[in-house]
C-alpha positions in Angstrom: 13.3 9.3 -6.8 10.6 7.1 -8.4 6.9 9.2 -7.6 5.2 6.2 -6.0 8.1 6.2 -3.4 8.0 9.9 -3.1 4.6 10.1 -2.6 4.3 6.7 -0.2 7.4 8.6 2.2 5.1 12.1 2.4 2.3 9.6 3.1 4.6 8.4 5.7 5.8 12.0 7.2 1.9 13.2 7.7 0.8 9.9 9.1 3.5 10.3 11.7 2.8 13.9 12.4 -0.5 13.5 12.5 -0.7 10.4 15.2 2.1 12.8 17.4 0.0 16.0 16.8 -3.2 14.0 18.4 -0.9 12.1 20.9 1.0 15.1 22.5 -2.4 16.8 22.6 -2.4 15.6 26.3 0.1 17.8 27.5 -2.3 20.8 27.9 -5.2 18.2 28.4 -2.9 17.1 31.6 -1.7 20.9 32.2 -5.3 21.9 32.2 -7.2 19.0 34.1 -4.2 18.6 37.0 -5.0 22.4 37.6 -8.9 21.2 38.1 -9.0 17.9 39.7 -9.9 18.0 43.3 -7.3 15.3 44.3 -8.9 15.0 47.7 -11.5 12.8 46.3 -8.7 10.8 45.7 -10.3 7.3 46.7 -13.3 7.7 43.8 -10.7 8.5 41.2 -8.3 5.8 41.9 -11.9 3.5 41.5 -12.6 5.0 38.1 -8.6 4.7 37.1 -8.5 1.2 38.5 -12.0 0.4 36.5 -10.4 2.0 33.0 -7.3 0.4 33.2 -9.2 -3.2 33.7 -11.4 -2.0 30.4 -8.3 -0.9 28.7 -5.7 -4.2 29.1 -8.8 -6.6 27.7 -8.3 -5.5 24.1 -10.3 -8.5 21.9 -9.6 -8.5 18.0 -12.2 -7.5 15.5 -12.2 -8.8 11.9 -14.9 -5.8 11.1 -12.7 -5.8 7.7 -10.1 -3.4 9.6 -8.3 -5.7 11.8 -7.9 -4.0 14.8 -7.7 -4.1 18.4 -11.1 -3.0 20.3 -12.0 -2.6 24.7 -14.8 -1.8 26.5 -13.0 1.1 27.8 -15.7 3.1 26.2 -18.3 1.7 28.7 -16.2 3.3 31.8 -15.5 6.6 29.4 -19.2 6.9 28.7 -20.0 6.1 32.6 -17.4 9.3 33.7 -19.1 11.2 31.0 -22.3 11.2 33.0 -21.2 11.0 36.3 -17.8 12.8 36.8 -16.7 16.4 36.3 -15.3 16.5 33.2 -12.0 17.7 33.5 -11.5 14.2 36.2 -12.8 12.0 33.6 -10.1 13.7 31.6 -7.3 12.9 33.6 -8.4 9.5 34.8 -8.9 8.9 31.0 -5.4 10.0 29.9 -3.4 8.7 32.8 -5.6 4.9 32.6 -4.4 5.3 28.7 -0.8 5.5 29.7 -0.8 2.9 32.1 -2.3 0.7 30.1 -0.4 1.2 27.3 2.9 0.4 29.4 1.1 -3.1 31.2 0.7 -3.9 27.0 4.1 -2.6 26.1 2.4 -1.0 23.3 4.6 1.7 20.7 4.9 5.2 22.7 3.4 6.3 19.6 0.5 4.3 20.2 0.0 4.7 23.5 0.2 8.5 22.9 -2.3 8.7 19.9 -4.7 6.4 22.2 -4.2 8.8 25.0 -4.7 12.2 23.1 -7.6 10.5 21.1 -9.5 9.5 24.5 -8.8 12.6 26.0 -10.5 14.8 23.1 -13.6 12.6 22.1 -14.0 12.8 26.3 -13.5 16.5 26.1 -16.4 17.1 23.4 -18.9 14.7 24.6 -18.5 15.5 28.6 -19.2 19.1 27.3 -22.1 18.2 25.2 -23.5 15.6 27.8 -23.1 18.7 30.7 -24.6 21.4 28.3 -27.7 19.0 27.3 -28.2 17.4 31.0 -31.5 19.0 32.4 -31.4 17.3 35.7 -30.0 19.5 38.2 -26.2 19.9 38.9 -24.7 17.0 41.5 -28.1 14.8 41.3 -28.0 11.1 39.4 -28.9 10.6 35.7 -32.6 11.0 35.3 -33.3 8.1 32.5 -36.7 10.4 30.8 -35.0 14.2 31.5 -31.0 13.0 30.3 -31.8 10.3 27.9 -31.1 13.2 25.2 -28.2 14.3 26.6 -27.0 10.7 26.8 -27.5 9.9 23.2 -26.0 13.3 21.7 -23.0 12.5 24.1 -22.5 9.4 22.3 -22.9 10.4 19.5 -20.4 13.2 19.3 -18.0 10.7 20.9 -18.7 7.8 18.3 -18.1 10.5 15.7 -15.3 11.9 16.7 -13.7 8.3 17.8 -14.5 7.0 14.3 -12.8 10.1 12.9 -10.2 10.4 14.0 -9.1 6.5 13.7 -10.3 6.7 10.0 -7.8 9.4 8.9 -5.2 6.9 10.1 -6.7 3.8 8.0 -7.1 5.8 4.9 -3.8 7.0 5.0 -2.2 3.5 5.8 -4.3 2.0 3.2 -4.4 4.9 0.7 -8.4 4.6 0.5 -10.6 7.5 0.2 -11.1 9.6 3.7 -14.6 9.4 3.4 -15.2 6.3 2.1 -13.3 4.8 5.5 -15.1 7.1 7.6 -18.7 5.9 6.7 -17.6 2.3 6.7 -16.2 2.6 9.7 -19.2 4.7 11.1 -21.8 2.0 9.8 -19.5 -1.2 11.3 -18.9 0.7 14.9 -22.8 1.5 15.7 -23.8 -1.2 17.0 -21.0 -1.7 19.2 -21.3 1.8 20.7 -24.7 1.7 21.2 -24.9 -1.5 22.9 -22.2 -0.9 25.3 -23.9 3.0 26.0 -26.8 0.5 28.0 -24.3 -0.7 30.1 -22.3 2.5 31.1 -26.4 3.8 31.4 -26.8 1.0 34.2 -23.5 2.1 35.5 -24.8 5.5 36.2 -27.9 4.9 37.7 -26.7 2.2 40.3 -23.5 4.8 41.3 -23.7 5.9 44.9 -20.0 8.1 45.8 -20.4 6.7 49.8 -20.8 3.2 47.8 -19.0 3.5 44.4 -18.3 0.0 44.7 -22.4 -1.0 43.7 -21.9 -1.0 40.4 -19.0 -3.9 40.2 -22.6 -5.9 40.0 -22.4 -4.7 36.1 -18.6 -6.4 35.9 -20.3 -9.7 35.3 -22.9 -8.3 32.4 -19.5 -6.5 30.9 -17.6 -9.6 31.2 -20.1 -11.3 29.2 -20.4 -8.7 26.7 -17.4 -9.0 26.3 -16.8 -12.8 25.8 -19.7 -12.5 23.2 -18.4 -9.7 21.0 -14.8 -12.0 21.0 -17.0 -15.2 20.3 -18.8 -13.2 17.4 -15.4 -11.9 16.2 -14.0 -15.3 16.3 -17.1 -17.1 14.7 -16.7 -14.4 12.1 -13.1 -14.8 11.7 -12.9 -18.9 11.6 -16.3 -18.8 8.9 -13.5 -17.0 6.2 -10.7 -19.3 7.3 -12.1 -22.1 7.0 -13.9 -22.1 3.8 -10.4 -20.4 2.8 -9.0 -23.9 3.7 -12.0 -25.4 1.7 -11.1 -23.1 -1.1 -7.6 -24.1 -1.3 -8.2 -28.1 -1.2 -10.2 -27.5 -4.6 -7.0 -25.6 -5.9 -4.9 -28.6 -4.3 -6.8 -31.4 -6.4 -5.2 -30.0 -9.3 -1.2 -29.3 -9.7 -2.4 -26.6 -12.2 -4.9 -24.7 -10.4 -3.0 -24.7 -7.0 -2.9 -21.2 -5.5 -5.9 -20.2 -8.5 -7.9 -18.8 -5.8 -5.4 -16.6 -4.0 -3.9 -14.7 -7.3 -7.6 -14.2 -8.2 -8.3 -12.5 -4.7 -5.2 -10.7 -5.2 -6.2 -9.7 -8.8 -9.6 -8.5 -7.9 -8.4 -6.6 -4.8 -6.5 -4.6 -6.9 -8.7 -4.2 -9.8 -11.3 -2.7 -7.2 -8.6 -0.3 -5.7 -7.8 0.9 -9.2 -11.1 1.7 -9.7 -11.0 3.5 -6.2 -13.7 1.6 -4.7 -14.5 1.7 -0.9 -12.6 -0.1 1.3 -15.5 -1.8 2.3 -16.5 -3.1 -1.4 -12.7 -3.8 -1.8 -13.0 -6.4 1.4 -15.9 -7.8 0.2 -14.5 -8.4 -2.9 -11.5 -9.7 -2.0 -13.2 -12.1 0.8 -15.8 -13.6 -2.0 -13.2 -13.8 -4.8 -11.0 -16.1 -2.4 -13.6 -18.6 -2.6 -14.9 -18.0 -6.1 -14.6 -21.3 -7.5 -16.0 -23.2 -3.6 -18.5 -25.0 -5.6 -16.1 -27.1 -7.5 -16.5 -29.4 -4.5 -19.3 -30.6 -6.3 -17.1 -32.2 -9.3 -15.4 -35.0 -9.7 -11.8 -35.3 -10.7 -12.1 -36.9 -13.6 -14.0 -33.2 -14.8 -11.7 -30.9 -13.2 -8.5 -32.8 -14.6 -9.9 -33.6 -18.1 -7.7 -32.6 -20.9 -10.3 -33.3 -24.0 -13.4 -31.8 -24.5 -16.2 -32.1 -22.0 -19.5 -33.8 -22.5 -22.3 -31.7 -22.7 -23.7 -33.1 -19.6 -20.4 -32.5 -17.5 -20.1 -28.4 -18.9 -23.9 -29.0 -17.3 -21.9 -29.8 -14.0 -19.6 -27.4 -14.3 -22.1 -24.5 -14.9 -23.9 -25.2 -11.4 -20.7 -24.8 -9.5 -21.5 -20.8 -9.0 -25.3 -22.0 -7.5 -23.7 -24.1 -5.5 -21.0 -21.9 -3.9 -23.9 -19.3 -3.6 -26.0 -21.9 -1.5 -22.8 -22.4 0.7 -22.5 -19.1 1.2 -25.6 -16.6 1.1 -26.5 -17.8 4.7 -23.1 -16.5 6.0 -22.7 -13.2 7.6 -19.4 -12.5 6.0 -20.5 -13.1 2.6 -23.9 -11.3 2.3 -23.2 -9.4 -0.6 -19.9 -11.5 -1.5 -22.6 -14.5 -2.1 -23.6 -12.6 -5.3 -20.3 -11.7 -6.8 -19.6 -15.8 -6.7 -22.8 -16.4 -8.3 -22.3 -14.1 -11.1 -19.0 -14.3 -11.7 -19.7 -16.3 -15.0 -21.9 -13.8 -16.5 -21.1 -11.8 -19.7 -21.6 -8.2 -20.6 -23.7 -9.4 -23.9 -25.9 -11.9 -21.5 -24.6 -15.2 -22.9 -22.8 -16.2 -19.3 -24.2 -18.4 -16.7 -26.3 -19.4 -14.4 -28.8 -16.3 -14.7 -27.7 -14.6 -18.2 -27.5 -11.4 -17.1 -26.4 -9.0 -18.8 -24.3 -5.7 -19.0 -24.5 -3.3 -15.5 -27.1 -5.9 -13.7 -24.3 -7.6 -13.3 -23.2 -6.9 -10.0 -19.9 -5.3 -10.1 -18.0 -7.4 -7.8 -18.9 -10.3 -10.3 -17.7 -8.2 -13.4 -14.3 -7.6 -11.7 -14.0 -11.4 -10.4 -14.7 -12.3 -14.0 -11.6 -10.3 -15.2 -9.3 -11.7 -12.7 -10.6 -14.7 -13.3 -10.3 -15.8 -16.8 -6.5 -14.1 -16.8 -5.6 -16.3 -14.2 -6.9 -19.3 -15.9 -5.1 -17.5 -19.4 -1.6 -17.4 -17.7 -1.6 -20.6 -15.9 -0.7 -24.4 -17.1 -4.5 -26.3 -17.6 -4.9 -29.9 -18.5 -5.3 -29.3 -22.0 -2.8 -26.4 -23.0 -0.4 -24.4 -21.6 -0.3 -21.1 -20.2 -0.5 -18.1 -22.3 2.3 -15.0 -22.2 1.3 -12.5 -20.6 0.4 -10.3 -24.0 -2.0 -12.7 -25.0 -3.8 -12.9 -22.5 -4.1 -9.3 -22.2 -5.0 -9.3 -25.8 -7.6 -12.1 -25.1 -9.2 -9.5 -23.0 -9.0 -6.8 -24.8 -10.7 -8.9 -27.6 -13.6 -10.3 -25.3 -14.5 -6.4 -23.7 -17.4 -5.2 -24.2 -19.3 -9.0 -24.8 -17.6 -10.5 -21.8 -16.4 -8.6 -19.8 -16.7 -5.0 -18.8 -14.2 -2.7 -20.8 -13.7 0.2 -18.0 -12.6 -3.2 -15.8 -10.3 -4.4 -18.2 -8.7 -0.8 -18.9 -8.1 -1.1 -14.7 -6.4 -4.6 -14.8 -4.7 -3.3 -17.5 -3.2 -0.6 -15.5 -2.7 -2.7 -12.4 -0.5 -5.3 -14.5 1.5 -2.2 -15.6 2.3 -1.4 -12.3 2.3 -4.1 -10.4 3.2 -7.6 -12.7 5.6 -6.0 -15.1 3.1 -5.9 -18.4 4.4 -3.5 -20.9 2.3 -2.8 -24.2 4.1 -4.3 -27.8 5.8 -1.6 -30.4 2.6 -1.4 -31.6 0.7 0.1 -29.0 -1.7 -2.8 -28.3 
């Protein structure tokens, strides 16, 4: 069996056994809260199950570079966690999860991972919230005495949460553990700690002979809600659409059509090769998909010219990475991807453009997109040659490392067109 394969199905085998061993860690979660519960409060728990399953069945897409599925279920969780005993908050959890999960028609594994996942960061933080909490036993949150309680609560919750989704997107996308876990730590704070304010409200309005008081919060939730999705969606149509932009430059020339997506694709792989973080490999990829955005600025009779250029035109053509960078430096999901476009033109020996830069100031998401770049333009028809095999490109690299571009890069396209384009090296080594 070839060892990628081998090593992508045992990949496979501890992915699975690792969502089950978290999902069918409600069993004694159930076993233990049903044995707790005092079901005779029956009408406050079917509020709280009612008020997590409503949280739960809203899911709204985030683009946060992971592409999942977010609630506000943690605003109910977090409300429990203060107000309930925690073996209830437990069950209502666990059994909200479920139900939820069936009204979705999610996977069974999913719903089960979900459930088991809830039902332990619920576990920990409950205990941590009750062990910290120095208002008396059965009274309401006291905002001054609790507030630490509250914040180590969520904390502990936010950590385990984050961890325990994180070893499933490092093994899914073969990253580094801990790179995914402090990505996914720094893009999920402000979320939890925004929504902690609202569960916070939740807890100081609650009254059990009027549990109904704090529906007055739906309307705030609701809104934080349509925000976050708005954000999300702002976020997510920005990349599309100067995607779109990105591609109409490609378009205006037979030869350069689909430039832009090899060279994301290129550089996305270069980065992994060099076992960059997932978050640097996003960023990457996102700025290297609109690389060459500043083309807009020239006309055709540049792009498609099959002579040599005028000096004045190679002028043009050099601003076209300011350009791009004035598009988009402004734009949330390209505040460091801005630079790589910028720079993508410099040279290790400081004769690039615009900035001359040289060697490791050269930000490294600009040296990789630099790589990717030039074999792309090397291996693909232009207006005034053909393309190059793949060998001499590879050797026209080889040639230029060290003045243009950066060797240890080269070394990793290298290996990635090994593996992934069919490159093999000539009889004679090189």
């Amino acid at each position: 069996m070839d060892p990628v394969e081998d090593s992508g199905n045992i990949l496979d085998r501890l992915k699975n056994t690792y969502i089950y061993l978290i999902g069918f860690s409600i069993i004694p979660l159930i076993l233990a809260t049903t044995l707790r519960v005092d079901f005779s409060r029956y009408p406050y728990i079917l509020f709280w199950l009612i008020l997590e399953i409503l949280a739960e069945v809203k899911p709204f897409k985030s683009t946060f570079y992971l592409k999942m599925d977010m609630t506000l279920s943690f605003a109910s969780q977090m409300a429990m966690v203060i107000l309930l005993d925690t073996w209830e908050a437990i069950w209502i959890v666990i059994v909200a999860t479920i139900i939820a999960g069936t009204i979705l028609r999610r996977r069974r594994d999913k719903v089960l991972f979900y459930a088991g996942q809830y039902g332990l960061c619920l576990l920990v933080s409950s205990l941590v919230f009750h062990s910290l909490k120095l208002s008396p036993p059965g009274t309401n949150l006291h905002i001054i005495k609790d507030l630490h309680a509250v914040l180590a609560s969520v904390c502990v919750y936010y950590v385990l949460n984050t961890f325990f989704i994180s070893v499933v997107t490092s093994v899914f996308s073969r990253d580094r553990f801990l790179d995914v876990f402090f990505n996914d730590l720094k893009i999920m704070a402000n979320f939890y700690f925004s929504v902690t304010s609202i569960s916070v409200a939740a807890s100081l309005l609650y009254d059990e002979q009027a549990p109904y008081n704090i529906l007055i919060l739906v309307l705030p939730l609701i809104m934080t809600d349509q925000a976050l999705q708005r954000y999300y969606s702002l976020h997510k149509e920005t990349v599309e659409t100067l995607n779109v932009l990105a591609d109409i430059i490609d378009e205006r020339d037979k030869n350069t059509y689909l430039h832009s997506l090899r060279v994301a694709e290129y550089s996305e792989k270069i980065a992994q090769e060099l076992r960059l973080s997932s978050g640097a490999i996003d960023e990457i990829g996102t700025a290297s998909r609109v690389h060459d955005i500043g083309k807009i600025i020239l006309e055709d009779s540049i792009l498609k010219n099959p002579g040599k250029l005028q000096d004045y035109e190679y002028a043009k053509i050099k601003q076209h990475p300011v350009i791009a960078h004035r598009l988009l430096k402004n734009l949330k999901p390209y505040q460091k991807g801005a630079s790589y476009v910028l720079y993508h033109h410099e040279r290790m020996d400081g004769n690039g453009y615009p900035s001359n830069l040289h060697g490791r100031s050269i930000p490294i998401g600009a040296r990789i997109i630099a790589v990717a770049d030039c074999y792309d333009a090397m291996t693909s028809d232009r207006p005034y040659r053909k393309a190059l095999p793949q060998r001499v490109a590879v050797e026209e690299l080889r040639k230029n490392s060290g003045n243009q571009f950066d060797p240890l890069i080269v070394e990793a396209f290298i290996k990635v067109l090994k593996r992934d384009y069919g490159y093999k090296e000539n009889s004679m080594g090189q």
